[in-house]
KEPA-466223 format. One record per residue: residue number from 0; x, y, z of N, C-alpha, C in turn; residue in one letter. Coordinates in steps of 0.1 Angstrom, whole numbers, plus 5000, padded with zeros to 4 digits. Example, Ala and Ser with C-alpha at 12.3 -4.5 7.8 and 13.67 -1.06 7.14 Angstrom:
<rs>
0/5132/4943/5078/5123/4955/5078/5132/4967/5078/A
1/5128/4978/5071/5137/4989/5071/5129/5000/5079/S
</rs>
This chain:
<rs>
0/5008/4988/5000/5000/5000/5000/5009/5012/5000/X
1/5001/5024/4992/5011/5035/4991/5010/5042/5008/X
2/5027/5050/5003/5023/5062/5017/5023/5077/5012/X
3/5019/5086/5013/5026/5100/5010/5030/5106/5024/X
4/5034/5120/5022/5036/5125/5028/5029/5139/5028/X
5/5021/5143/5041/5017/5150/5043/5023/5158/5057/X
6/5013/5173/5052/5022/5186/5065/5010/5184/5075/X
7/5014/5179/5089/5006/5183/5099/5002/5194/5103/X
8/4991/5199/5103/4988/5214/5104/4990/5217/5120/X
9/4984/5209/5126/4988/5213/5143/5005/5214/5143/X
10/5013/5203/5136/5028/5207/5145/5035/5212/5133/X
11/5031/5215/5117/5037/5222/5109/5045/5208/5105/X
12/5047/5198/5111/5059/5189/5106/5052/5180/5094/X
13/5064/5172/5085/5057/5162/5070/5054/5147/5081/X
14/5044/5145/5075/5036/5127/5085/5039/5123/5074/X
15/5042/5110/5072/5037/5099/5063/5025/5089/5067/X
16/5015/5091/5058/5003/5079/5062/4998/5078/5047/X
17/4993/5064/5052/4988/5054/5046/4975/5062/5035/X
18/4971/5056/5020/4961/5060/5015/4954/5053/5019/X
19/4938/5064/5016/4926/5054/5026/4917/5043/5017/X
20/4919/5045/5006/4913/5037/5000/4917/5030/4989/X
21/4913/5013/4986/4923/5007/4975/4909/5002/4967/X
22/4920/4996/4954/4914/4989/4947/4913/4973/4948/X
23/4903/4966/4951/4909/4952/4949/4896/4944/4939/X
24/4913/4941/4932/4904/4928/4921/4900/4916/4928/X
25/4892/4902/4921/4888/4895/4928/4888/4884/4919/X
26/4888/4872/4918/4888/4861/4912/4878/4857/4908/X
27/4876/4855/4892/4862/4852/4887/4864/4838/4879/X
28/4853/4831/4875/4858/4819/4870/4856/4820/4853/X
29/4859/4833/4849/4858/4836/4834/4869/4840/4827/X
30/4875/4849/4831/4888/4855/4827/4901/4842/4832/X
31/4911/4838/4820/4923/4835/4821/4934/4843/4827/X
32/4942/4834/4831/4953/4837/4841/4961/4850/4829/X
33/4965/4846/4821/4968/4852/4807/4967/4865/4804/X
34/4949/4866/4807/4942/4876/4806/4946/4887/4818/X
35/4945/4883/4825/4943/4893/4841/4954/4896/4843/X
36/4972/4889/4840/4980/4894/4839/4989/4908/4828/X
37/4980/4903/4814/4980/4916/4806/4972/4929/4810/X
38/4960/4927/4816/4956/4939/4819/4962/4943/4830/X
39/4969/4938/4843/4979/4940/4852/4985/4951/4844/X
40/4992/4945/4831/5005/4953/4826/5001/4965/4820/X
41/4997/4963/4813/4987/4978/4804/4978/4983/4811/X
42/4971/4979/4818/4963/4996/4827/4973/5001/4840/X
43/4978/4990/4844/4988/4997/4860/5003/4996/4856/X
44/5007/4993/4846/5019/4995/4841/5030/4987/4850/X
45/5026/4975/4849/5035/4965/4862/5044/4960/4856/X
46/5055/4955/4855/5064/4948/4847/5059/4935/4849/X
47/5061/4926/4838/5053/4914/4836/5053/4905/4852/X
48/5063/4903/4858/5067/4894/4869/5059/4898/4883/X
49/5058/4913/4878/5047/4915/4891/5032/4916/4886/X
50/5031/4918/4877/5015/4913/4873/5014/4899/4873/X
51/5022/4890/4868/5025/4875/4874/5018/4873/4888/X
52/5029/4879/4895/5026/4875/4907/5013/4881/4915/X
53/5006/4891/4912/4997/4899/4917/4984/4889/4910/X
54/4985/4884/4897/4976/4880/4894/4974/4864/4900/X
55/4983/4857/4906/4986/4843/4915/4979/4847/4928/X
56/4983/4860/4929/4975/4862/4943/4957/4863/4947/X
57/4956/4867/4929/4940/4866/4934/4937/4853/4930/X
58/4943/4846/4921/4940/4833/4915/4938/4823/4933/X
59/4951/4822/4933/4953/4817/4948/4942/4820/4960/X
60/4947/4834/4962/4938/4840/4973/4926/4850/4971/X
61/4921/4844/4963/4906/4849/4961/4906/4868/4956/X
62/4916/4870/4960/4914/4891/4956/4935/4896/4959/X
63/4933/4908/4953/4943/4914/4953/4943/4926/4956/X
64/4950/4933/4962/4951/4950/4961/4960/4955/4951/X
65/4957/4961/4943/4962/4964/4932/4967/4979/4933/X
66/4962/4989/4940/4968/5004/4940/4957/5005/4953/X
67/4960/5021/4961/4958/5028/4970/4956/5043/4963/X
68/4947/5053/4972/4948/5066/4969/4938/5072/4972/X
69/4932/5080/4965/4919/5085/4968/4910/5080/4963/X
70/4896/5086/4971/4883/5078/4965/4882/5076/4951/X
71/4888/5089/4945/4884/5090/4930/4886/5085/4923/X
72/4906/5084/4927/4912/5078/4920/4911/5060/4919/X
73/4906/5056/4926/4904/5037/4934/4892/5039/4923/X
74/4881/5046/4925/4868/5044/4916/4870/5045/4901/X
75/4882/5054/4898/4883/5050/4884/4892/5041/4876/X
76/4899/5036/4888/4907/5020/4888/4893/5011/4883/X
77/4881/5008/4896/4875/5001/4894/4866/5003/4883/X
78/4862/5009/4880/4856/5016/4866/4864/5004/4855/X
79/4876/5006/4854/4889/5003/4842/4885/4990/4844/X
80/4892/4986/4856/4889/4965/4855/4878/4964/4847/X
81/4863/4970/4856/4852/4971/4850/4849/4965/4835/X
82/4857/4978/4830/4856/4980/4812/4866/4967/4806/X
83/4874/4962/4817/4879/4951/4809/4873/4934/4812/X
84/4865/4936/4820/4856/4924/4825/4863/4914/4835/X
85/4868/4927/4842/4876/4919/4858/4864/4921/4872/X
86/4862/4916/4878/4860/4919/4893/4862/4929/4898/X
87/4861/4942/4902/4872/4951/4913/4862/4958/4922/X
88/4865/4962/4933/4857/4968/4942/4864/4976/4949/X
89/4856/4987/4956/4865/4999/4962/4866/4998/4977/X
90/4875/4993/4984/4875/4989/5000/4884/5005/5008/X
91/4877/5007/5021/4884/5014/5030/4898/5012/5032/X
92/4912/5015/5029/4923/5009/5030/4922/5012/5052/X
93/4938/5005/5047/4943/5009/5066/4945/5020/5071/X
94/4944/5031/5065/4948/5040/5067/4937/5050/5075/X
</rs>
């Protein structure tokens, strides 16, 4: 999960925290391993080995987190999977 850095307004100092919201894909029994790993590469721009692996993780473990950030930005993540006929849903991150 990403971090940025932000200015504390009470002590003026830079925080690092967590984005609050992610994207996570989910494992569907339509789309090929094949498949889910190209769209890994071309919409999030992963180098193949981690779309590999990201895409084992939802195969395996049912979902993946795929990016963090803002609401807006997570919704138009899920939007994209969407348009490519993945799973994705917009969860509260840890943050």
């Amino acid at each position: 999960m990403s971090t940025q850095e932000r200015l504390d307004p009470r002590t003026g100092t830079a925080a690092r925290v967590r984005e609050p919201w992610v994207t996570v894909v989910w494992n569907d029994p339509v789309n090929l391993m094949s498949y889910v790993t190209r769209v890994f590469q071309e919409y999030f721009g992963l180098a193949r080995a981690d779309a590999e692996a990201r895409m084992r993780e939802v195969h395996e473990n049912g979902r993946s987190v795929l990016s963090s950030g803002s609401r807006e930005q997570m919704e138009v993540h899920v939007q994209a999977m969407h348009s490519y006929g993945l799973w994705a849903t917009l969860e509260r991150g840890d943050g």
